[in-house]
C-alpha positions in Angstrom: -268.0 -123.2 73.5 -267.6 -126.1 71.4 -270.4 -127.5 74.2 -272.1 -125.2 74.3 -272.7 -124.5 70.1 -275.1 -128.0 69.9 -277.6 -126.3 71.8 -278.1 -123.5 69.7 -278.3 -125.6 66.7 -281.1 -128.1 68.3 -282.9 -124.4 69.2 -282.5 -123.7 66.0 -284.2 -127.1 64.7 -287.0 -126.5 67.1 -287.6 -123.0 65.8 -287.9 -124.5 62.2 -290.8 -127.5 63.2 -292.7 -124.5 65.2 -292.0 -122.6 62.0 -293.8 -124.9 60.0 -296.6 -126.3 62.5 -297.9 -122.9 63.0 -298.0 -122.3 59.3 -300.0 -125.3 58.7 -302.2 -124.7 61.4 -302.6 -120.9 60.2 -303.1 -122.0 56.2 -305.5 -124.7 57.5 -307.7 -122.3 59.1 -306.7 -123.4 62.3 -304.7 -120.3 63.9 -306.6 -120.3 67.2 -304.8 -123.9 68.0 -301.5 -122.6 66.5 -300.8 -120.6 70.3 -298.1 -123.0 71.4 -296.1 -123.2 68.3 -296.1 -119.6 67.3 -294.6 -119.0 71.0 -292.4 -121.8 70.8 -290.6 -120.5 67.4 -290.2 -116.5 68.8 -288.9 -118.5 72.1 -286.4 -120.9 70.3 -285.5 -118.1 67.4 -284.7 -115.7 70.3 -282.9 -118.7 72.1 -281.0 -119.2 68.9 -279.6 -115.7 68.3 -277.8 -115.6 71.6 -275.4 -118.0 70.2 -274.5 -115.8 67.7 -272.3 -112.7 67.9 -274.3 -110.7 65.3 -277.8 -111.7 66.2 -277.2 -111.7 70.0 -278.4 -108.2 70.5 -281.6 -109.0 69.2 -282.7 -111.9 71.2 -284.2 -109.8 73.6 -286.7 -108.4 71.0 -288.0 -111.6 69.5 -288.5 -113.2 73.1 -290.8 -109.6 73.5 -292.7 -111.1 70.3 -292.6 -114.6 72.5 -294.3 -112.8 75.7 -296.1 -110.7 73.1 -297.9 -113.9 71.3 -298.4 -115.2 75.1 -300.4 -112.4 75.9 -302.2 -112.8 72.5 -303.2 -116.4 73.0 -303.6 -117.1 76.8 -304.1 -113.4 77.6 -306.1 -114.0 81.2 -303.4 -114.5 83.4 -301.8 -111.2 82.2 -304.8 -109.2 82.7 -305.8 -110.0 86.3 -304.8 -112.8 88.8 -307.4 -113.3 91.6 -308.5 -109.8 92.6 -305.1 -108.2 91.5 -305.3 -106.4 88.0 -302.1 -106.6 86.5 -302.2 -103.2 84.9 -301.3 -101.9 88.5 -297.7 -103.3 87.7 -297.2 -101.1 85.0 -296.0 -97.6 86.8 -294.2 -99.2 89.2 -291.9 -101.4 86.6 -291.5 -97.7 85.1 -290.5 -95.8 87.5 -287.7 -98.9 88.2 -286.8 -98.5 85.0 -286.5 -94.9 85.1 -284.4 -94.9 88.6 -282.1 -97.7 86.5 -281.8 -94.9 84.0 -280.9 -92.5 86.6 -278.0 -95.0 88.0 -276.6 -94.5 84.2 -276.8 -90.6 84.3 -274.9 -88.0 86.0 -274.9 -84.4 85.5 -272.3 -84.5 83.6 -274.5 -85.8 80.4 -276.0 -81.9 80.8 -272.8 -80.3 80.0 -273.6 -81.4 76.1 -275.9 -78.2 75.8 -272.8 -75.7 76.9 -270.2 -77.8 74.5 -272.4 -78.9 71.8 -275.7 -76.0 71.9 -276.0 -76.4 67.9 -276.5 -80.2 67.9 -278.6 -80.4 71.1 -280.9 -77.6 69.6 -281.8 -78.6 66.4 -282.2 -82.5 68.2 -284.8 -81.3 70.0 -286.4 -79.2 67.8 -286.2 -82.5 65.6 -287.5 -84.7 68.1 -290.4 -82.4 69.0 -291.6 -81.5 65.9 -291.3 -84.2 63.5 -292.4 -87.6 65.8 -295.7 -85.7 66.7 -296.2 -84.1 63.2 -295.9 -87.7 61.5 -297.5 -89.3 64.4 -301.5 -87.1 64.1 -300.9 -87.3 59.9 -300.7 -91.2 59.8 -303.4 -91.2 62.6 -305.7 -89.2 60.6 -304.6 -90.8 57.4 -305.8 -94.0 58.4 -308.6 -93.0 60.3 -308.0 -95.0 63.8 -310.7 -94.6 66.5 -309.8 -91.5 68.6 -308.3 -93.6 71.1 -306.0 -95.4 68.9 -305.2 -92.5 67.1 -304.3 -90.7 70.3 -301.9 -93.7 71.1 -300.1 -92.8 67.9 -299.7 -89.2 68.6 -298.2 -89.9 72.3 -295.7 -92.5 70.7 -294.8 -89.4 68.7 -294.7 -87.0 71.2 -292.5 -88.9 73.9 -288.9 -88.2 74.3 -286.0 -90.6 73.1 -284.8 -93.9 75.9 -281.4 -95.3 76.4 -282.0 -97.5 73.5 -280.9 -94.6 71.7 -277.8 -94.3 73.4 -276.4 -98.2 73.0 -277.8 -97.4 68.8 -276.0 -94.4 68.7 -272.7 -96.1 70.3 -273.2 -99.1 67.3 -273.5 -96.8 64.6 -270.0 -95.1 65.2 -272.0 -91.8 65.9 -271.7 -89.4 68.5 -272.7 -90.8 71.9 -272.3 -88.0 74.0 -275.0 -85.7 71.8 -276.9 -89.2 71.8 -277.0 -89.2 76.0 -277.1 -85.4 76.6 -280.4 -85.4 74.1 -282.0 -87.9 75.9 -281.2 -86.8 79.4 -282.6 -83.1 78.0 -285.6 -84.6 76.5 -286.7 -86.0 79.1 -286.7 -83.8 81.3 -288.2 -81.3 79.1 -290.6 -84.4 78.8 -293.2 -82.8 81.9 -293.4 -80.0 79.8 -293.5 -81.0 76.2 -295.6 -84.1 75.7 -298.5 -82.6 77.1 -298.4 -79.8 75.1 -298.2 -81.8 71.9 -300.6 -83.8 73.1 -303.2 -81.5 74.3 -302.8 -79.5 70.9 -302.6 -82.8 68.3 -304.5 -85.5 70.5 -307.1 -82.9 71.5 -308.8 -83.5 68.8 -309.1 -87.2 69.0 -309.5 -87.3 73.1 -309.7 -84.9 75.6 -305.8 -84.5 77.5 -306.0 -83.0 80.7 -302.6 -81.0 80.3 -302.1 -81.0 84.6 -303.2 -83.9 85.1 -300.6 -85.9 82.3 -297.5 -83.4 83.2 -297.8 -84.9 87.4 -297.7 -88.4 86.1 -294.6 -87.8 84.0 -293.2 -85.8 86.9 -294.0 -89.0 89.2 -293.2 -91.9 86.7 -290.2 -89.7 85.2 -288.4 -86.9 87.0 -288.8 -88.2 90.6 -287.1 -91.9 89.8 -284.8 -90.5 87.7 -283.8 -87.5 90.4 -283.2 -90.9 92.7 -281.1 -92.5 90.4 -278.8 -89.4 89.6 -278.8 -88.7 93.7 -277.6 -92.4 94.0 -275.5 -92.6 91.4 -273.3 -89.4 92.9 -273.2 -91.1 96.3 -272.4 -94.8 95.3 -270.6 -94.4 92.1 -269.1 -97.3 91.6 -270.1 -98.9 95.1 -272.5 -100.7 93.7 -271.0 -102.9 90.8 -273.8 -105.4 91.7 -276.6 -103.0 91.0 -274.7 -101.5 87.7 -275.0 -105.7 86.3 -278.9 -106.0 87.6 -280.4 -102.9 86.5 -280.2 -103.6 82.6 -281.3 -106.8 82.9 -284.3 -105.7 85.5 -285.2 -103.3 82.7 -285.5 -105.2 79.7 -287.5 -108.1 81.8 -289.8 -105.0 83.1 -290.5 -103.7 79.6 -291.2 -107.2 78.3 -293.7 -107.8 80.8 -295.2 -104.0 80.8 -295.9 -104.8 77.0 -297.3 -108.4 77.2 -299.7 -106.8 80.5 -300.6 -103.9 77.6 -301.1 -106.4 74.5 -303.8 -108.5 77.0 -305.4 -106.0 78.1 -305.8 -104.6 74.3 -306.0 -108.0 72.4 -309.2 -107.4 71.0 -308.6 -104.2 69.4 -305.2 -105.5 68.1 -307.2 -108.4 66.6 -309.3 -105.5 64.6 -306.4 -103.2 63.9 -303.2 -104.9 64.6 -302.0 -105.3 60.9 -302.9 -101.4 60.2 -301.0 -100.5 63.7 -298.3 -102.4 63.2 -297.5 -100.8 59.4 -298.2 -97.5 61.4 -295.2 -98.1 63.7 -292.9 -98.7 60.6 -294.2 -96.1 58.6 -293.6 -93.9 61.5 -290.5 -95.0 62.8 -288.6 -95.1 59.4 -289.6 -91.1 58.6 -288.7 -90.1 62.2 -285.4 -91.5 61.2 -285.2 -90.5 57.3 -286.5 -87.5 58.0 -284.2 -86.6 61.9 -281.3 -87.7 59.4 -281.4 -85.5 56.2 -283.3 -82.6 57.8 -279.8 -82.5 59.7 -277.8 -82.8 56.2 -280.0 -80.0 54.7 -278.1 -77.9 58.0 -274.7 -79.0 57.1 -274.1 -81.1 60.5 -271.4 -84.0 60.8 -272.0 -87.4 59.8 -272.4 -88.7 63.1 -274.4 -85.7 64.9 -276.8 -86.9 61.8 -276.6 -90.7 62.6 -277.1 -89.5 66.2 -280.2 -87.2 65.7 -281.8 -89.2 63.2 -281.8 -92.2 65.9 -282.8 -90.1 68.8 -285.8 -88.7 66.5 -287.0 -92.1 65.4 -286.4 -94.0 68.9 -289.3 -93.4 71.1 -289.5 -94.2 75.3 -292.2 -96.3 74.5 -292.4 -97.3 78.3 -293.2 -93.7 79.6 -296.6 -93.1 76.8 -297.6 -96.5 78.2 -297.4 -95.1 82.0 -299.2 -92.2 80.4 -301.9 -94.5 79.1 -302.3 -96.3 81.9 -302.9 -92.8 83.6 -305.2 -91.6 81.7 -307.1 -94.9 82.2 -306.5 -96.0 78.5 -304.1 -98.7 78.8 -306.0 -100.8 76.2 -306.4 -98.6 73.2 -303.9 -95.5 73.7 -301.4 -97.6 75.3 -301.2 -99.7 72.2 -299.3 -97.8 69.6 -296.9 -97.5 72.3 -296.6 -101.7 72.6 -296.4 -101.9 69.4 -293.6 -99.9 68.6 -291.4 -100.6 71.2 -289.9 -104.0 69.9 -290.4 -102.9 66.2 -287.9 -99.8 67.5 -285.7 -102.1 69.0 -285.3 -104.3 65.6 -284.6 -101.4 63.2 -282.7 -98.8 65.6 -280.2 -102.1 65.6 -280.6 -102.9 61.7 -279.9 -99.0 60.9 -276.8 -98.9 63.4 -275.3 -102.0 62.5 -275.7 -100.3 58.5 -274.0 -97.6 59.5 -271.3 -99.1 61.5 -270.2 -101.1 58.2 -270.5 -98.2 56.4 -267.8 -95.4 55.7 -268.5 -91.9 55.9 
């Protein structure tokens, strides 16, 4: 270790001169040249926090803002390489990611609705009614063009990830509701989203209900039905596969969101401040509001914690294969982008508050 704890330090050093280059070049009115040093500090920043036990788990989101200011800055190569658009990559990174999420179920995680009913009830009822609800007010509050606006309401409407699950496990709150919500969610997610989407995004774009329930089916149910089939056949066959699949996933969703940002870069250079307090605005209610409306009921501590962070994390990957479906990857799927590695930095902010906290 002792090696090994130089490295970080000289990262560290490194972040602090791209620090301070790219805010000279930003204050000089010279941000367009300021590409490589604004990458090179979320790189080394992100480089930095794996060196330290506290700040580990968020590496992986700051080197999403690295990829992110990548696609910002020399956004061609992410958008198409010789005749091959790389928006076709999208659906395919999430239905891996959705058959890794399968490997990690069984049907076990369904048995929460028998034991728990109360708690996986009133999540849901949370999770559909409040993300969506919140998601068309901001939209209309701040009066996004109807495709943006629509991107807000699908964040809204989309069910809860595994991110949840590994927030829920931090925060000392009750995993098993945490997995059995989002293994119900989302498979109510053919259904649901749609629906909300049809009757709160209607009136910013037209949602062909069929049309957006068949590509969650194929970019949800199917993978997902693969992983659980493979994970009751090789259970523990497959230690290899258990190792790969999360790392698989977080390098798909990186890229998924730097392919989304180039492809939207000129609307996020109109709007990207405004979408970006959107997120927060939005993602802090879904969690102030999942966690007291679930006080108001008289629930336990954790089955708050738990609903409030299922309620405020969205599967940010599934509305942008929804976007890219509906042919909208660059304006609908941006809300998406955007919140995703916001999610990721307060779900872990929140849970580590709550794991030092006493109930």
């Amino acid at each position: 270790m002792n090696n090994i704890y130089p490295i970080y330090k000289i990262a560290y050093l490194l972040c602090i001169i791209s620090g301070l280059v790219s805010i000279y070049l930003f204050a000089s009115g010279q941000g367009a040249n300021a590409g490589f040093w604004v990458v090179g500090f979320f790189f080394f920043l992100a480089f930095g926090f794996r060196g330290s036990k506290n700040l580990k788990g968020l590496s992986f989101t700051v080197l999403v803002f690295a990829a992110v200011s990548v696609s910002m800055y020399f956004p061609a190569p992410f958008i198409q390489v010789g005749s091959f658009k790389m928006k076709s990559l999208i659906v395919p990174l999430l239905q891996i990611i959705m058959f890794g999420m399968g490997t990690a179920m069984s049907i076990k995680d369904f048995y929460g609705v028998i034991k728990m009913p109360k708690g996986v009830l009133i999540g849901l009822l949370c999770q559909f009614t409040i993300m969506p609800v919140v998601g068309f007010s901001l939209a209309t509050l701040f009066q996004f063009p109807p495709e943006i606006a629509a991107g807000v309401v699908l964040i809204g409407s989309s069910p809860s990830g595994l991110a949840s699950n590994v927030m829920a496990y931090l925060a000392n709150a009750n995993v098993a509701l945490s997995v059995t919500l989002t293994a119900v969610a989302t498979i109510l997610a053919p259904l649901m989203t749609p629906l909300l989407m049809e009757f709160l995004a209607g009136a910013f774009v037209p949602i062909d209900f069929w049309s957006m329930m068949l590509s969650i089916i194929k970019i949800v149910l199917l993978p997902i039905a693969l992983g659980l089939v493979f994970n009751h056949f090789f259970h523990g066959k497959t230690p290899w596969l258990d190792k790969a699949m999360p790392v698989v996933s977080m390098t798909a969703i990186a890229l998924i969101i730097t392919v989304i940002t180039a492809a939207g870069r000129d609307n996020l250079l109109t709007i990207g401040a405004l979408l970006i307090l959107t997120a927060i605005i939005h993602n802090l209610l879904g969690y102030f509001l999942g966690y007291w409306g679930c006080k108001l009921l008289r629930m336990k501590e954790q089955d708050c914690r738990t609903i409030a962070l299922e309620v405020g994390m969205q599967n940010g990957g599934l509305a942008s294969g929804i976007a890219l479906e509906m042919g909208k990857v660059a304006t609908v799927g941006l809300a998406p982008a955007v919140f995703g590695p916001w999610m990721n930095i307060s779900g872990s902010s929140l849970a580590s508050w709550w794991r030092d906290k006493k109930n």
